[in-house]
VOKOLLUM-330145 format. One record per residue (C-alpha): y, x negated, z negated; residue in three letters. Coordinates in nm, 2 decimals. Each point is the difference from the previous one (the first is absolute). Layout:
     yy     xx     zz code
      Y      X      Z  ALA
...
end
This chain:
     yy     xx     zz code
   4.49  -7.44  -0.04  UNK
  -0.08   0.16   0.38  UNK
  -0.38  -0.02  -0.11  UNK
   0.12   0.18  -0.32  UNK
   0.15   0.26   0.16  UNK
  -0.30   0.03   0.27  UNK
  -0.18   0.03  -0.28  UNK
   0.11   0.26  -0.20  UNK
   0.06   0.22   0.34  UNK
  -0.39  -0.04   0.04  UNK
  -0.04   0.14  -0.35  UNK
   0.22   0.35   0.08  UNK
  -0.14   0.06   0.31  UNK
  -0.37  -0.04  -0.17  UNK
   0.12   0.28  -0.25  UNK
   0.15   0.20   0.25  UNK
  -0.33   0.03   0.21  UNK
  -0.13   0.07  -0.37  UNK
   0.18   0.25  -0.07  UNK
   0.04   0.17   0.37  UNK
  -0.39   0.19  -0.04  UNK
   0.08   0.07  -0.38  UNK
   0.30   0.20   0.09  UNK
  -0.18   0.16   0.36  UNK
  -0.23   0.13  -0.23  UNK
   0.28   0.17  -0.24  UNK
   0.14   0.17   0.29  UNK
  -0.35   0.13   0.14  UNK
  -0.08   0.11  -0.37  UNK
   0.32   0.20  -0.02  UNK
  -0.06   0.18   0.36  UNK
  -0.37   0.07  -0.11  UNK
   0.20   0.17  -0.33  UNK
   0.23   0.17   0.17  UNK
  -0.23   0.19   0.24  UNK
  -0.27   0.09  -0.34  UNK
   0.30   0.15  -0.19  UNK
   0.14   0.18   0.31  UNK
  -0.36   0.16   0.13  UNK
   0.01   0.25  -0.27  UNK
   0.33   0.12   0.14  UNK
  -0.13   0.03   0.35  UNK
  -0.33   0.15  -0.10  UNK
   0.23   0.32  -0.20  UNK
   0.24   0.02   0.34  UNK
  -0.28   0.02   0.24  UNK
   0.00   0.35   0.13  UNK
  -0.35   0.16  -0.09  UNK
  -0.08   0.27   0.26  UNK
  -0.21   0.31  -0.10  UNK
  -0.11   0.28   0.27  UNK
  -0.11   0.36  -0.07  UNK
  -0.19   0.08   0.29  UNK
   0.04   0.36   0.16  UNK
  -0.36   0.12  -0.11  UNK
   0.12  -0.09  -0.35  UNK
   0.31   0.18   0.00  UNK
  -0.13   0.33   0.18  UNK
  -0.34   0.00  -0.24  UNK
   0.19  -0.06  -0.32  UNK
   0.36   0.15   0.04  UNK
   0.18  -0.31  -0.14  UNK
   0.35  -0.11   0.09  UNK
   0.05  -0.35  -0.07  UNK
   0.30  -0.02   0.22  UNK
   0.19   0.22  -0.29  UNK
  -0.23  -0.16  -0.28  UNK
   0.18  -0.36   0.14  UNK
   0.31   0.12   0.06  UNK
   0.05   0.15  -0.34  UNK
  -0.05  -0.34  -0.18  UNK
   0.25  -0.19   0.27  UNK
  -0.23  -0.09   0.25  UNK
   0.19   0.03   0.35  UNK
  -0.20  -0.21   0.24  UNK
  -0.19   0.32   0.06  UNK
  -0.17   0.03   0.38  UNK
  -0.18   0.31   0.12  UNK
  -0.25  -0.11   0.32  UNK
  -0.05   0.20   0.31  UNK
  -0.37   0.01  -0.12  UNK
   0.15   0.21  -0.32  UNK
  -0.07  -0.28  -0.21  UNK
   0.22  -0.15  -0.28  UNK
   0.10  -0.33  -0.07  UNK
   0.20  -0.12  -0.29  UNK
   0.10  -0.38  -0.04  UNK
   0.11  -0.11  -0.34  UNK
   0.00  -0.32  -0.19  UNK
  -0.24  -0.07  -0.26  UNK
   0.27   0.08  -0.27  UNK
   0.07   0.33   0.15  UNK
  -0.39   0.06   0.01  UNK
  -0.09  -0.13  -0.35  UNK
   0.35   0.28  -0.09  UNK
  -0.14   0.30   0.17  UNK
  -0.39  -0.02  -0.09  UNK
   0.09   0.00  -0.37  UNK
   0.28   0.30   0.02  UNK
  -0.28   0.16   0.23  UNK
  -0.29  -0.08  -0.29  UNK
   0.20   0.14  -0.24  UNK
   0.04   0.33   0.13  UNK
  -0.33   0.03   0.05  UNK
  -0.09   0.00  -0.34  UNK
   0.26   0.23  -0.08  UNK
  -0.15   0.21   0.25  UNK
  -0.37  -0.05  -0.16  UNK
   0.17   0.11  -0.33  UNK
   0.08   0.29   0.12  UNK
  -0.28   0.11   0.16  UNK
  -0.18   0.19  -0.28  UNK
   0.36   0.16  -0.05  UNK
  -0.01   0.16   0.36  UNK
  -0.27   0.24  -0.09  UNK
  -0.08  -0.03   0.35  UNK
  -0.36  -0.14  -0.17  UNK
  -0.08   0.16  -0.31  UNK
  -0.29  -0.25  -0.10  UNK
   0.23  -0.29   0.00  UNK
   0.09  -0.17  -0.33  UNK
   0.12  -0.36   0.16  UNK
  -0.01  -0.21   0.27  UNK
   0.12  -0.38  -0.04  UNK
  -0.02  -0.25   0.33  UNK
  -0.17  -0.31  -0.07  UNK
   0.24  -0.36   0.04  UNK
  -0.14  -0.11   0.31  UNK
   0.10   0.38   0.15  UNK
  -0.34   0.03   0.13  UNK
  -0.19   0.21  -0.29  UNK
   0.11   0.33  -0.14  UNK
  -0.16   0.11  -0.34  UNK
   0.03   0.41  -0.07  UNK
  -0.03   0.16  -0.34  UNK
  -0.16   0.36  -0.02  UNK
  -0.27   0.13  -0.24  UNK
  -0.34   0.16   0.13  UNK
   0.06   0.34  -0.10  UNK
   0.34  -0.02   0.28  UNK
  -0.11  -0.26   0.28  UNK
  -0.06   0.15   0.29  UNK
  -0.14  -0.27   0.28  UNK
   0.09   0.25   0.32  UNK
   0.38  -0.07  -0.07  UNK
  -0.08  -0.44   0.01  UNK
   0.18   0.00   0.34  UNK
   0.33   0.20  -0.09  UNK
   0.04  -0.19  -0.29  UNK
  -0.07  -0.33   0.18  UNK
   0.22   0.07   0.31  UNK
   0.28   0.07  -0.25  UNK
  -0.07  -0.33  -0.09  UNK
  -0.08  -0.19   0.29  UNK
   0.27   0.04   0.19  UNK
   0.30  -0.11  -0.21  UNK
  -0.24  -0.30  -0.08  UNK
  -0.04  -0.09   0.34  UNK
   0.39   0.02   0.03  UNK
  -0.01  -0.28  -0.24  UNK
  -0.29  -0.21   0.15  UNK
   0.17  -0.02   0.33  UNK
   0.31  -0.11  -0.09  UNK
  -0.15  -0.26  -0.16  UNK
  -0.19  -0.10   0.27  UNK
  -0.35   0.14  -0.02  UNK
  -0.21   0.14   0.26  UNK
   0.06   0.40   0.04  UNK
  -0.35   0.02   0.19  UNK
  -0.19  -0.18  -0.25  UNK
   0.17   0.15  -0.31  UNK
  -0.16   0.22  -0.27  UNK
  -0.01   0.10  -0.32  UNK
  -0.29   0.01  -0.24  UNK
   0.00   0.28  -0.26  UNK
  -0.16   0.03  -0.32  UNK
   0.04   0.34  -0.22  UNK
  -0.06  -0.05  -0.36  UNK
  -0.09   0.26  -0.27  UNK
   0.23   0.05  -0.28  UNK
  -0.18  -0.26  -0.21  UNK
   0.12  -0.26   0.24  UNK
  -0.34  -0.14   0.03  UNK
  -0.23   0.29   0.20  UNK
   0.05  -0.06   0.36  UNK
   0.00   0.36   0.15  UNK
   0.00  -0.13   0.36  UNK
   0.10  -0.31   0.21  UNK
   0.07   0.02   0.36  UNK
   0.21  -0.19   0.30  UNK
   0.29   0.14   0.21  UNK
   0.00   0.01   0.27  UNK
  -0.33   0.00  -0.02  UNK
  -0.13  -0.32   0.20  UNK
  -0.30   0.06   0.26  UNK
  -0.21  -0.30   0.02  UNK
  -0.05  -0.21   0.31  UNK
  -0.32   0.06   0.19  UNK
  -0.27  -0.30  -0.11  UNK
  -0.11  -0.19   0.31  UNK
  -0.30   0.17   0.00  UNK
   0.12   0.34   0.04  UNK
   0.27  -0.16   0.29  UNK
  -0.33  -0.15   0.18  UNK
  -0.18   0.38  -0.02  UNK
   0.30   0.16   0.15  UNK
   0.08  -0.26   0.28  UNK
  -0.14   0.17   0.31  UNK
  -0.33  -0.17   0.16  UNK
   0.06  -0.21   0.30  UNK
  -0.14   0.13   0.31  UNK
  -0.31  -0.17   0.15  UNK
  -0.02  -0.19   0.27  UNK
end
């Protein structure tokens, strides 16, 4: 009977030791669950900080201080330096960019409405927000007024591009003007218009000499 008993203790506390790891490794798989499903959370809270420098602003005449406020952003800080920050979560972000995007393109719309630019038919801004196709006919294009047309542009779609994170000093726009079939391209350019890095070459040539000994 005792060796029974001793027995069948032996037995539980062989499926107990059994069991201990199986249930350890239920408890670890449920953390490692638990912090997956909650990372998306924490990656939309996370504050995302964007900065408009003080060249920017003065060049360019933007406010994004008012352009954040008006869609509910408060955490709104203007540096000593005359810079802008804006912190936001992704959320917010994702919210302003596409308001922003899509008064763009009603602004595009409207352009050849203006009159301000009498041999615009159309302008439509490409997904990405980096390429800008204009419509105009041959008889009407005139290339001396690119650069209004293209500031008119630029700068609302820079608006958008830094709020969403982009680069402001590295930022342009590439333009294409299309006749009125849609298929003659009248004239392609970039703006701002990037200047291209000196090759090493040309770097070596303007180093000056060193003196001789």
């Amino acid at each position: 009977m005792i060796k029974a008993a001793k027995k069948a203790g032996a037995l539980l506390l062989s499926a107990a030791l059994l069991l201990a790891p199986a249930g350890c490794r239920a408890d670890e798989a449920q953390s490692e669950s638990a912090a997956v499903s909650a990372a998306p959370e924490n990656a939309v809270s996370r504050p995302i900080s964007i900065t408009f420098s003080e060249k920017l602003l003065r060049q360019t005449g933007l406010d994004p201080a008012a352009t954040a406020r008006k869609f509910g952003l408060t955490n709104v800080t203007d540096g000593d330096d005359g810079a802008c920050t804006i912190l936001m979560t992704a959320e917010e972000q994702a919210a302003v960019c596409a308001a922003l995007r899509e008064s763009l393109d009603e602004q595009l719309l409207a352009l050849p409405e203006s009159g301000t630019w009498p041999f615009l038919d159309g302008a439509a801004l490409s997904a990405d927000g980096t390429a800008v196709t204009l419509h105009s006919d041959a008889a009407r294009y005139s290339p001396a007024r690119d650069n209004a047309v293209a500031q008119a542009v630029y700068i609302p779609a820079l608006l958008c591009a830094v709020f969403a994170g982009d680069d402001a000093d590295t930022f342009a726009l590439h333009f294409t003007v299309l006749d009125s079939d849609g298929r003659t391209v009248l004239g392609e350019f970039d703006y701002p218009e990037q200047q291209a890095s000196p090759s090493p070459d040309a770097a070596e040539s303007a180093a000056p000499e060193a003196d001789g000994e």
